[in-house]
Every structure is written in C-alpha cells, then in structure tokens.
PLY file of the C-alpha trace (Angstrom):
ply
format ascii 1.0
element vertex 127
property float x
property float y
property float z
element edge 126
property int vertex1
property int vertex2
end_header
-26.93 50.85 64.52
-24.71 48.31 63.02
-21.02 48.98 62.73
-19.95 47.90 59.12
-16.17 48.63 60.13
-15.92 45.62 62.25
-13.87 42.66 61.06
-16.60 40.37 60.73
-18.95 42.16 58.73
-15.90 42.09 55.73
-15.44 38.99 53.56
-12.47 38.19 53.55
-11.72 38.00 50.66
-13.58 40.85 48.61
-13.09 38.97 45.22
-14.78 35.71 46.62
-17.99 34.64 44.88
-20.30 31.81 45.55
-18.25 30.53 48.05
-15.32 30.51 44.91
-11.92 32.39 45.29
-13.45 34.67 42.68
-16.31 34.94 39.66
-14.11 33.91 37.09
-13.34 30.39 38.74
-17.41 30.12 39.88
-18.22 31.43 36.72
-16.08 28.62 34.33
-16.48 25.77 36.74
-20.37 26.70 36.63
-20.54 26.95 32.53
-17.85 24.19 31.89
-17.31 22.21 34.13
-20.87 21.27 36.09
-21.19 17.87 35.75
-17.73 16.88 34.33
-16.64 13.79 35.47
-12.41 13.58 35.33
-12.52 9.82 35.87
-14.82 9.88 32.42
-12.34 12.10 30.64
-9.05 11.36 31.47
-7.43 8.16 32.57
-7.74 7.11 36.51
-4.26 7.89 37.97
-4.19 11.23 36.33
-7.43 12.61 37.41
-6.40 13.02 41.17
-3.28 14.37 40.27
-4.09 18.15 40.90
-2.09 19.81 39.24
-1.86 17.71 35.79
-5.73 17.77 36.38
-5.50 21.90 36.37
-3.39 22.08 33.48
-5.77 19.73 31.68
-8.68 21.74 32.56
-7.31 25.11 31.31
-6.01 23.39 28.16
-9.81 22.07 27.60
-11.82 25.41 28.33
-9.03 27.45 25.83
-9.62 24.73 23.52
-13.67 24.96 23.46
-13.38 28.49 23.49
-11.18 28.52 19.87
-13.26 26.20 18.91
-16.63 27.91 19.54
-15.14 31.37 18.62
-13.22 30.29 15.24
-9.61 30.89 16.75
-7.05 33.34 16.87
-7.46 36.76 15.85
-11.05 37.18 17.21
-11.97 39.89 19.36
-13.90 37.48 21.21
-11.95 34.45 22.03
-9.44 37.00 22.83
-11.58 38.65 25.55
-12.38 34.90 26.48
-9.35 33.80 26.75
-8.26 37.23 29.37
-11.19 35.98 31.27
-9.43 32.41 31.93
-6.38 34.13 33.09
-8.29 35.23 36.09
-9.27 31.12 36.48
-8.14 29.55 39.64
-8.05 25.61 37.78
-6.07 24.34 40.98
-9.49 25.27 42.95
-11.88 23.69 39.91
-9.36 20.75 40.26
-9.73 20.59 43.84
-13.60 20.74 43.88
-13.62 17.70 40.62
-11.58 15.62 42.22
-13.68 15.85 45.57
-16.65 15.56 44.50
-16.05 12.27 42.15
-13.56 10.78 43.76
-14.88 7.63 45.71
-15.52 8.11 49.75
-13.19 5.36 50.41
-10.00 6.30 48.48
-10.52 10.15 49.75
-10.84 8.69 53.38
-7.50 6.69 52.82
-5.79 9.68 51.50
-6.59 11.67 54.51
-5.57 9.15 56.54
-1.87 8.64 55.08
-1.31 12.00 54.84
-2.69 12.25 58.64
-0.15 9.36 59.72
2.54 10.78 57.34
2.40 14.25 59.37
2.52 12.12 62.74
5.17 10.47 61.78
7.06 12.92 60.78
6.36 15.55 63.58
7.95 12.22 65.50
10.88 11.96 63.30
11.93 15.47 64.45
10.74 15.17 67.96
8.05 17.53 68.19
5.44 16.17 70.66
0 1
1 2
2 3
3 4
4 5
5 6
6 7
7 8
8 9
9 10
10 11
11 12
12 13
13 14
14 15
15 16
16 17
17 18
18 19
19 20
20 21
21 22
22 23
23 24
24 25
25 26
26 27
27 28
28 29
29 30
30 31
31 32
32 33
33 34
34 35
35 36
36 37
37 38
38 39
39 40
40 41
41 42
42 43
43 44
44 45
45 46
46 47
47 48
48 49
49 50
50 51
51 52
52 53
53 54
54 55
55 56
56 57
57 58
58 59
59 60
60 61
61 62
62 63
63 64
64 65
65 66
66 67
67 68
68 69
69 70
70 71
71 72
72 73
73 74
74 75
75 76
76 77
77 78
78 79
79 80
80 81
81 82
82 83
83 84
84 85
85 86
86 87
87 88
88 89
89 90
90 91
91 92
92 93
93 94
94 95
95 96
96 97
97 98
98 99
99 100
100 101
101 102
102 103
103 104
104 105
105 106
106 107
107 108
108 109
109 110
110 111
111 112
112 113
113 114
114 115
115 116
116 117
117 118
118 119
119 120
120 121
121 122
122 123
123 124
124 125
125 126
C-alpha cells in the first residue's frame, strides 16, 4: 500500500504544470509564444535582458489580446487580460532567451558569472 502522505509523492509546487511554475505561464508561452524568436523581434542587446524582455512580452500578449478581442470594455479581453495576471513573463523570458540564445555566448555568461562569484567569495575571504 502506497503512502501518499510522504514528501515525495507531493509536487512541490501544487500549481506547477508541464514542468511551468503554473498553467497560465505553460498555457501563454504554449499559445504565444512557441516559436518566437526575441532576437527576430526585438533588437540584440535587449533580448537577453530579462527583465526588459518580460515586460516586452506582457506588453505584446495584452496587445494581441485587444487586438483580437476589439479592446476595452469586452467581457472577454477582460477575462483575458485576468488570465495574464497569473503569467510568470520572467519564466517565459527565461525559457526564450535559453533556448535562442547561441551555445557560445550562454557558455560565456556562465562562466563570468562563475568567476565573478569566485572572485568575490575571495574578496571577502570565504574559502
């Protein structure tokens, strides 16, 4: 007999989905954003920067929505638009940039910010 109490047997997060912080995020990133490309939308230095890149997103995915839904005042874009509020666009962000940013330039990232936290632990004498 299994024992569902035990703490592996919970997610842990109950509001995860798809392997996504929650079905809102999966749910937009799946409908709007399979397949976007930022380096084709917005200029190069901008689409790694996260959180200019998550404000951008949002700001999109409101816009096609009052487009598609003929703006303010509509029942629908309104309930929409309350579904985008549960959006996690840091994570979408996160995923976009991953996935289309080149190998090398993620690799070199990871490795400054890898000497960076060296070198700082140093700095302060941790060991």
């Amino acid at each position: 007999m299994s024992n569902w109490s035990t703490q592996e047997s919970k997610p842990s997060n109950p509001d995860e989905y798809n392997g996504w912080c929650n079905y809102a995020t999966w749910r937009v990133n799946l409908e709007i954003f399979e397949g976007f490309d930022p380096y084709d939308n917005f200029p190069d230095d901008q689409a790694t920067m996260r959180e200019w890149l998550a404000d951008s997103l949002k700001e999109h995915a409101e816009t096609l929505i009052h487009e598609a839904g003929g703006g303010n005042g509509n029942i629908a874009v309104d309930y929409a638009l309350a579904f985008l509020s549960d959006v996690n666009w840091c994570e979408i962000a996160d995923h976009l940039i991953e996935d289309y940013t080149p190998v090398e330039d993620l690799d070199a990232e990871k490795t400054y910010k890898a000497w960076r936290t060296i070198g700082l632990a140093i700095s302060k004498g941790y060991k």
